[in-house]
C-alpha positions, 0 to 999 in steps of 0.5 A: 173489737171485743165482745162479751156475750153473757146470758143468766137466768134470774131467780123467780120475781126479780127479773123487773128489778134485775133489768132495771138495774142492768139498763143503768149499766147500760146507759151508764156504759154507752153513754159515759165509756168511750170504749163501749159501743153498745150494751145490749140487753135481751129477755127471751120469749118463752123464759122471761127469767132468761136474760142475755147482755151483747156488749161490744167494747173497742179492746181488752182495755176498754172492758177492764175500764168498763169493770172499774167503773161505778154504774157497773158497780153498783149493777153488781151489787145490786143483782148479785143475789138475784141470779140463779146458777152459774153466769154463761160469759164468752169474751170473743172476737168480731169475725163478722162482720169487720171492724168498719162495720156500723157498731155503735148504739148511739144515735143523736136525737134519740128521746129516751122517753119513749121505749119500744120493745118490738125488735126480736133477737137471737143471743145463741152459743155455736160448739163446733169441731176443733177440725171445722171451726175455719170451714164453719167460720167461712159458711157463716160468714156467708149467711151473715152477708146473704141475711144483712144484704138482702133481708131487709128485715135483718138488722145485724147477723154478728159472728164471734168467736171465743178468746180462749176457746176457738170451738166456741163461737157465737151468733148475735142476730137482730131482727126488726119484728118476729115475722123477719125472723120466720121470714129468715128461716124460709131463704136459701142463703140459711137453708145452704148454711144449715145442710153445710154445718149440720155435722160440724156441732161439737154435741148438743147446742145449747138452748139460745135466748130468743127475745125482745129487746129490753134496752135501748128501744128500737130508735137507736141503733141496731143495725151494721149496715149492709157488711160485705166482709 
């Protein structure tokens, strides 16, 4: 798999705009591209000019089709000058869960119709230590399997990891409401990860989304099941 976590922050007054020209992207990448399995689309909860895209993409292949093709186009053009300051993109690797995992969005039946925005997502980029990226890697992994198998609230707890940059790891979390969220922080799975990896932070991490989900609506599907490894 390959994965582009993006985050922005859109300038004052076109953020509707903005995100409704991002969901034609997204309708037009899961519905159309073989390759693209989901087109995530999240708006924090304190900044709504914070916006981040979780795209999951079969291979390197399939986001270079994804670019050449005209939805994404006109996604571009229209936006371009509404994103204010640089554009955060991390093209990373599944470490968890694995490639078996459930990844697609489709789901048959689904009434576009109807949009719900309940769930509550975490769309945050981890810098570690050159030394401790394995030994981080294997305490996440762990979370992620303690949070998937036995928080029925948790939806998905993805780890990836950067391409060109292997300190750079990401964390994609779906949860079903906020409460599942707090829920989350009061487990012992989350409380031992926390004390392990406590210093393995290269310097500040920096400031996650934490949102709803703009698009799909929760009728899709969000979750990848109960992964092992």
């Amino acid at each position: 798999m390959r994965i582009l976590m993006v985050q922005f922050t859109i300038k004052d007054g076109m953020t509707g705009a903005f995100l409704e020209a991002a969901k034609g992207d997204g309708r037009g990448s899961v519905g159309n591209e073989a390759g693209c399995y989901r087109f995530d689309i999240i708006q924090d909860r304190d900044d709504p000019n914070r916006v981040a895209f979780t795209e999951v993409y079969d291979d390197d292949a399939a986001i270079e089709t994804h670019g050449a093709q005209a939805h994404m186009t006109a996604w571009r053009d229209a936006t371009k000058e509404m994103i204010d300051g640089p554009v955060k993109v991390g093209r990373c690797r599944n470490i968890f869960p694995g490639d078996l995992a459930s990844w697609n969005a489709r789901r048959d039946g689904v009434n576009e119709g109807f949009s719900s925005e309940n769930l509550f997502i975490i769309h945050a980029e981890l810098p570690v230590l050159a030394d401790k990226v394995d030994e981080f890697i294997e305490a996440v992994k762990l979370d992620g399997v303690g949070s998937t198998n036995l928080e029925p609230g948790c939806l998905r707890f993805d780890v990836y990891q950067d391409t060109s940059d292997p300190t750079r790891l990401w964390l994609y979390e779906v949860y079903v409401n906020p409460e599942a969220f707090q829920f989350h922080t009061t487990t012992p799975h989350i409380a031992k990860w926390r004390d392990t990896v406590a210093d393995w932070y290269d310097g500040e991490r920096p400031a996650a989304i934490r949102g709803k989900n703009v698009w799909p609506s929760d009728q899709w599907n969000w979750s990848s099941g109960s992964p092992l490894n």
